[in-house]
N, C-alpha and C positions, 0 to 999 in steps of 0.2 A: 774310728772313721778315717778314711784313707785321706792324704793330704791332695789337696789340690795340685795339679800341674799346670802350670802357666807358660806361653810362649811371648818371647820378647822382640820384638820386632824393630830392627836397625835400619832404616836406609843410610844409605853410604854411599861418600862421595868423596875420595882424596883427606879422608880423615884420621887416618893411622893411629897416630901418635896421641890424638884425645881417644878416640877408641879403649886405647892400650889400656888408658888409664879408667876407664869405664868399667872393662871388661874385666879386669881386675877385680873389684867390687862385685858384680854380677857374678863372676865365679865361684866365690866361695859362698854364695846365698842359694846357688842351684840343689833342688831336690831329680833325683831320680829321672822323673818323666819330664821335668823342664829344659827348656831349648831357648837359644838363641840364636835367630834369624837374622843375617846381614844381606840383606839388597844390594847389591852394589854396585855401580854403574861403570862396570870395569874403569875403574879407578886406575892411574897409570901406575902408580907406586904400591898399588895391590892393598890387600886391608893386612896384612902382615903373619907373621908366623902362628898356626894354629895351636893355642896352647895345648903343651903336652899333657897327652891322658884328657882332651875336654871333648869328647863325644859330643856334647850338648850345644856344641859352634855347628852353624850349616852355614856356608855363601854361596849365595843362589845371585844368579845374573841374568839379565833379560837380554833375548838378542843384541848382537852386537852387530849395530848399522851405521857404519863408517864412524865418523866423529860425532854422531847424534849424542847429545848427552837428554837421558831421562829424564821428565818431571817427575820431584817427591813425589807426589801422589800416586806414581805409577809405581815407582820402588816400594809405595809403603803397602798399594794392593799386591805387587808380588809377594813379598813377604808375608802376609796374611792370607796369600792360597795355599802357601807352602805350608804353613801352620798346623800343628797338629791338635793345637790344646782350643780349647772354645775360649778360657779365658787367655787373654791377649794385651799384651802392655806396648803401645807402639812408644819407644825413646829414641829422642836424637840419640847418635856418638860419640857426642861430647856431650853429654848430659849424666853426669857421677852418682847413680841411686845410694840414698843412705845405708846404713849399713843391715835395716830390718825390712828393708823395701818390700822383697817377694814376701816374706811371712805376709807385713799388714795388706800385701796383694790379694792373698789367698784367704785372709779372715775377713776383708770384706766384702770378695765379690758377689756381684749380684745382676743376671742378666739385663734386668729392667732398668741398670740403672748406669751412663756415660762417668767413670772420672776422670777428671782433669787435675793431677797431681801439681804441685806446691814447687818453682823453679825459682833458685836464687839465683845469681851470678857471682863468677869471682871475678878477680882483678886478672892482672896478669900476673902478678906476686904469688898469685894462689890464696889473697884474702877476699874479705865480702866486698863487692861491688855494689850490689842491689839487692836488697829484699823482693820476692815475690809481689808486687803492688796489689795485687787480688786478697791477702792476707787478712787484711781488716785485724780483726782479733786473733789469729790465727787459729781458727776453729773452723770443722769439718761444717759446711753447711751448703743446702741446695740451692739450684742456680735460677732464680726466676724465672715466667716466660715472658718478661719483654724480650724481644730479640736484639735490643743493643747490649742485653748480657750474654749471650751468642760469645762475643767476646773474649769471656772469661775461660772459654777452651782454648787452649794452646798446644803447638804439636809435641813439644818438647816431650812431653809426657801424657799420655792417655791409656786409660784403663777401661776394657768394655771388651761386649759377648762377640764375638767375631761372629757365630752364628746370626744376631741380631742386626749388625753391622753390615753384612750381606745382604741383607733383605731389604736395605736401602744403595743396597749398590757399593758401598766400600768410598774410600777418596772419589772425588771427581776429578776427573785426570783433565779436564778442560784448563784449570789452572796450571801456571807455570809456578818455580821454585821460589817462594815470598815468604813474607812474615804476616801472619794470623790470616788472608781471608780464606784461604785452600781448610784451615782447619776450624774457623767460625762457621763455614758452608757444611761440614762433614756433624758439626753440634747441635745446629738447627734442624738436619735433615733427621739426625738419632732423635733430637728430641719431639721433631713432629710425627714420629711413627712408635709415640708410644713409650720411648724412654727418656728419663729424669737424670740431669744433667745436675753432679756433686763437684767441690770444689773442695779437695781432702789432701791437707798435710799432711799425712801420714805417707802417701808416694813422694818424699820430697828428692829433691834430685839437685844437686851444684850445676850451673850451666858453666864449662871451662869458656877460660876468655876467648876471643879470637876477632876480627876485626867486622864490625856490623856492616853486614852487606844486605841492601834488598833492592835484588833485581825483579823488575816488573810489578814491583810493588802497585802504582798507580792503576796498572791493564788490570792484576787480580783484583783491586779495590772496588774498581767498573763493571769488572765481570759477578761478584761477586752481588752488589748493588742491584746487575740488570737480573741474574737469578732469583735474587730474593722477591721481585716483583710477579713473576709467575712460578715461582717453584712448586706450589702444587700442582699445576699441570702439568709439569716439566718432571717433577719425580713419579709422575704413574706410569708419565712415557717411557720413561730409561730405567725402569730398576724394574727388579724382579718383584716391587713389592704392587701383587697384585692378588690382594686377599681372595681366599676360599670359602674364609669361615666369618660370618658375623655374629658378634657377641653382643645379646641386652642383657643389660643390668637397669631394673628400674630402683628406685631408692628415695627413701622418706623415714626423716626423724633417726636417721644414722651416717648423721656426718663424719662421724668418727671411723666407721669403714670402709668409706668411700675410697682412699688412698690407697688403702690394703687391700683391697679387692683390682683394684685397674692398675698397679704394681703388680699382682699376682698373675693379672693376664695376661701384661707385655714384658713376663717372666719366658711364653713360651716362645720358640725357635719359628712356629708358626707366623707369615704373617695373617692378621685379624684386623679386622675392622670393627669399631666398639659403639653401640648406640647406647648413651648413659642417660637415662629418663630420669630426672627431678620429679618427682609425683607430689607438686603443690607445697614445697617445703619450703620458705620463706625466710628461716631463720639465718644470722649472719654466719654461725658454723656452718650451716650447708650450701652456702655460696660463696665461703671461703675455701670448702673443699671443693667445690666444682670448677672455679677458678684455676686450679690448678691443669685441669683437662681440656678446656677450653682452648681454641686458637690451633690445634694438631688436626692433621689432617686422616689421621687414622680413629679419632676420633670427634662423633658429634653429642654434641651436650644439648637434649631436648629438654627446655621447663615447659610444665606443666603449671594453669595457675592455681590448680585444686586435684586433687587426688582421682587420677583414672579407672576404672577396673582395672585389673591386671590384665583380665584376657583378652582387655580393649591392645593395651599396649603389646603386647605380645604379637597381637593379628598386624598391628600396624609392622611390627619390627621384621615380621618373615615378610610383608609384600615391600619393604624397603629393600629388605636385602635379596628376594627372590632374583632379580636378574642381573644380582653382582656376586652371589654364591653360592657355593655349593650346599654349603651345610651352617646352621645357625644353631649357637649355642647358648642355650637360658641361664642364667646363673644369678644367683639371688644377692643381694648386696650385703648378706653377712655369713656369705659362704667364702675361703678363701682356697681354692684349691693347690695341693702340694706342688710342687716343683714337679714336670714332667704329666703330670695330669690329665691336660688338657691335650696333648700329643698321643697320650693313651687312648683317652676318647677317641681323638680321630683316625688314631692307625685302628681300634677294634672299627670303626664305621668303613675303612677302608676294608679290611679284610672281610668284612662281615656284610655283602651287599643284601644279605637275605632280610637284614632289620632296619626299619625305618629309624628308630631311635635306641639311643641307648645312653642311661643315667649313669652317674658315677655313686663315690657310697660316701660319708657324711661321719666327721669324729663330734659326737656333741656328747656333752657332759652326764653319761649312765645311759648312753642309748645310739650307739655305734651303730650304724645300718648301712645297707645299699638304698639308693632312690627310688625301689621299685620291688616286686615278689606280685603275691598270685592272691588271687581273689577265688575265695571257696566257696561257690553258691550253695554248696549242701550245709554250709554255717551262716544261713541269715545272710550271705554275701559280706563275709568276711575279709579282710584287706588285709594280707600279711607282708610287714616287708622283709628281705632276707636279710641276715648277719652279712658279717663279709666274708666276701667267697676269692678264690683264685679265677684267674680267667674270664668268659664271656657265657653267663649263662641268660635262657630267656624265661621273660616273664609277663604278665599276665597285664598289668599295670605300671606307669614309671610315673615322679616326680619331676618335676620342672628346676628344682634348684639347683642342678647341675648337670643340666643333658645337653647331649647333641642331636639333631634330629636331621634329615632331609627336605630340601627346599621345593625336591620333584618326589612324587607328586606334593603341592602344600595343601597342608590341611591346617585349615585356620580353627580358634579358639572359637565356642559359644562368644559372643559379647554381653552374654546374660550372667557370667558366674564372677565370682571374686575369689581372688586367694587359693585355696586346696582344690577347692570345687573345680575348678577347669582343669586340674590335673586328672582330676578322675574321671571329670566328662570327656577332655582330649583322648586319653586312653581308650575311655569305647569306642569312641569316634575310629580310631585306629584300626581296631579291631574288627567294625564294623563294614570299613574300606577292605581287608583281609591283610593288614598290616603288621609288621610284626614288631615286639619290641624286647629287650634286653639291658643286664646291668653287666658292669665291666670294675672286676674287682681291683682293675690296676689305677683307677682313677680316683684316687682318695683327697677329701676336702676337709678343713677346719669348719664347724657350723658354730656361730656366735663367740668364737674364739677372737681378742686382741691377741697378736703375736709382739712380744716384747724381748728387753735384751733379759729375760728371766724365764722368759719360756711362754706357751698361751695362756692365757686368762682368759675367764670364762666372764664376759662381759654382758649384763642383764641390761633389755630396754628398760625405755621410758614408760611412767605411766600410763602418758596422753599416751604413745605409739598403742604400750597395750590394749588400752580403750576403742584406739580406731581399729587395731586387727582384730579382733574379738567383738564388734558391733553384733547385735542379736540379729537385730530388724537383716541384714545384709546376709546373714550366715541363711537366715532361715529361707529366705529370699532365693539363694543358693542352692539350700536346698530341696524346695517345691519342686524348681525347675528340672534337676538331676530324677526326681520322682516321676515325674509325668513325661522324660523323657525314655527313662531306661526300667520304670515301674518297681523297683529298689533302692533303701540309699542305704549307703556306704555304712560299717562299722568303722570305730575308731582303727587306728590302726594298730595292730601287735607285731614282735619280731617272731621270725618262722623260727623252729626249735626241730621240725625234724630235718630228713637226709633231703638237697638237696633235688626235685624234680627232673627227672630226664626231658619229659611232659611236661607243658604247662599245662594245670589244671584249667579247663575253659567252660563257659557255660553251655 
């Protein structure tokens, strides 16, 4: 596996001489495709001689308008447009990374997730001044969402998807150059669109001394204050994060996915909007995992006080999101789709205007599929679904646990069916509009997998869950209706074994 490349982002300001000593350290940690970026606000004394043989140095500088000197935040957005690497470490210039920095950079990143690396201080002697006061025990652990932990991000050092970062607009350049609220505003905004804000010694970094200054401290304090009181409104207006795609996930009696799966989504570069449906699940694990999601404004957390149909929830979720999307994506709470995925789906929907939906394919334990294949009515009405293929092929029928569909025209679910049954009903429905549908081999998902630090595991429900997904009275219920609607019901379903259809087989 190839190694990661990371770009490291400097603003700079008459800093030389700590630099030197920074840059040092950074140099002999650099791989290949890694880069260091220095913003600099033409500095009078220059950022100094570019070391010999170091390619991987750039200083970039923003126009230069008389004696205006830039706020950090605008240095540290230049710096991160010039950027080439997605993963992105913003460090002061006097901030000395340990000597394993970039490695433990590149083994832990992860787009879904803000870090705020570990900063000591020295003296002026060059010993310890200060421990890190965030430390606690000195262990890697996540940053609550009260927002007076907002705090515990500091600019000294920050680790995060610069792709992701974007999509909330980068720094807020409203701020002048201070201490913490320009980068508590930048932690609150990552974390209410979706990402989880760590607090990890292992980016630890020496902050070299120098004399504590903070100008405007009190303005950004205020400014920072009056933001936080409408920044919802205030970030739909200014940033680009103005979702295309909404995502439900309904979920019941699998608290234990729940993280994994809404970690997975706001893995994509995409911005998404998440409707996360509690379906009547009461227990204190599943409202300690919802907890977590709660309070962002990219997502809402619906409870239910008792178990919905599915197809109820699903009709609800496309007329929520009909006149704020384009496209809405189903995904099941113990699917976790791959990195990339979900951007797959939407570039084949993009390229592909001819098909209203299109499923991705599913890795589950002896029975690897796509979400969808063809229905043989010369076999009793047969349901195949296909192995994994390459590319975009179409098909006859799709599954729900991991498609994307179109919001024009909307075709709502039966509110009569549960579980499988509306997938198959939805489908004819489709069909019967003159709609067309497809799978897309480049969207591959975990199905009932825990992903751990030893690889997936194949994690088995609960009894009670099995009991309630498998109710007889409910299934048969299901499927009368599908009978008396389409005058056939479904076989179980098999994987196709021959060549791939040019044609989809249709009745």
């Amino acid at each position: 596996m190839a190694s990661r490349s990371i770009s490291v982002v400097c603003p700079f300001y008459e800093k030389r001489a700590a630099f030197k000593r920074t840059f040092k350290e950074l140099k002999i940690q650099l791989d290949p495709g890694d880069e260091v970026i220095v913003a600099d606000d033409h500095s009078p004394s220059g950022v100094g001689k570019k070391p010999c043989g170091c390619r991987a140095l750039r200083v970039v500088r923003p126009p230069k308008l008389g004696t205006h000197i830039y706020r950090l935040n605008t240095l540290r957005n230049l710096g991160l447009e010039h950027a080439k690497n997605d993963a992105t470490v913003v460090l002061d210039p006097d901030c000395i990374p340990n000597k394993h920095f970039l490695d433990n950079a590149r083994r832990i990143f992860d787009p879904s997730v803000l870090f705020a690396g570990r900063i000591d201080y020295l003296n002026k002697d060059g010993g310890i001044l200060k421990l890190d006061p965030r430390r606690e025990d000195g262990s890697s652990r996540w940053i609550d969402r009260s927002m007076k932990r907002a705090g515990m991000i500091w600019g000294g050092c920050m680790f995060f998807s610069k792709s992701r970062a974007k999509l909330v607009g980068l720094f807020d350049t409203d701020y002048d150059s201070a201490w913490g609220a320009e980068d508590h505003d930048f932690g609150e905004r990552m974390y209410s669109s979706g990402v989880r804000l760590r607090y990890e010694p292992a980016l630890q970094v020496m902050h070299q001394w120098h004399p504590k200054l903070k100008p405007n401290h009190q303005r950004n304090l205020d400014l920072w204050q009056k933001k936080r009181a409408y920044y919802v409104g205030a970030l739909n207006m200014v940033t680009p994060y103005k979702p295309a795609v909404g995502v439900l996930i309904a979920t019941l009696e699998r608290p234990h996915y729940i993280d994994q799966v809404m970690r997975g989504v706001f893995r994509t570069r995409v911005p998404v909007r998440v409707r996360l449906v509690n379906q009547g699940d009461h227990s204190a694990p599943q409202k300690e995992a919802l907890e977590w999601w709660k309070g962002r404004w990219a997502v809402e957390v619906v409870d239910h006080s008792k178990p919905e149909k599915l197809s109820v929830v699903r009709t609800r979720a496309m007329k929520h999101f009909a006149d704020k999307c384009k496209y809405m994506i189903t995904l099941d709470d113990d699917v976790l789709p791959h990195p990339g995925s979900i951007e797959a789906l939407l570039r084949a929907m993009e390229e592909h205007p001819e098909y209203h939906a299109i499923a991705g394919g599913i890795i589950q334990k002896g029975k690897n599929r796509m979400l969808g294949g063809y229905i043989i009515a010369g076999e009793d009405h047969q349901y195949y679904s296909l192995p994994f293929i390459e590319g975009v092929a179409e098909v006859g029928f799709v599954s729900s646990g991991f498609t994307v569909f179109r919001l024009d025209p909307l075709v709502p679910y039966d509110r009569e069916y549960d579980f499988g049954w509306n997938d198959f009903d939805w489908s004819m429905e489709l069909k019967k509009r003159g709609l067309r549908m497809a799978v897309c081999g480049d969207a591959l998902a975990y199905h009932r997998y825990m992903i751990t630090s030893k690889g997936p595991k194949v994690r088995y429900d609960s009894g009670k869950y099995r009991k309630f997904r498998q109710n007889p009275e409910r299934h048969r219920a299901s499927a009368e209706r599908f009978r008396s609607k389409w005058g056939y019901l479904p076989r179980g379903i098999k994987i196709w074994s021959q060549p791939v259809l040019k044609e989809v087989i249709r009745k």
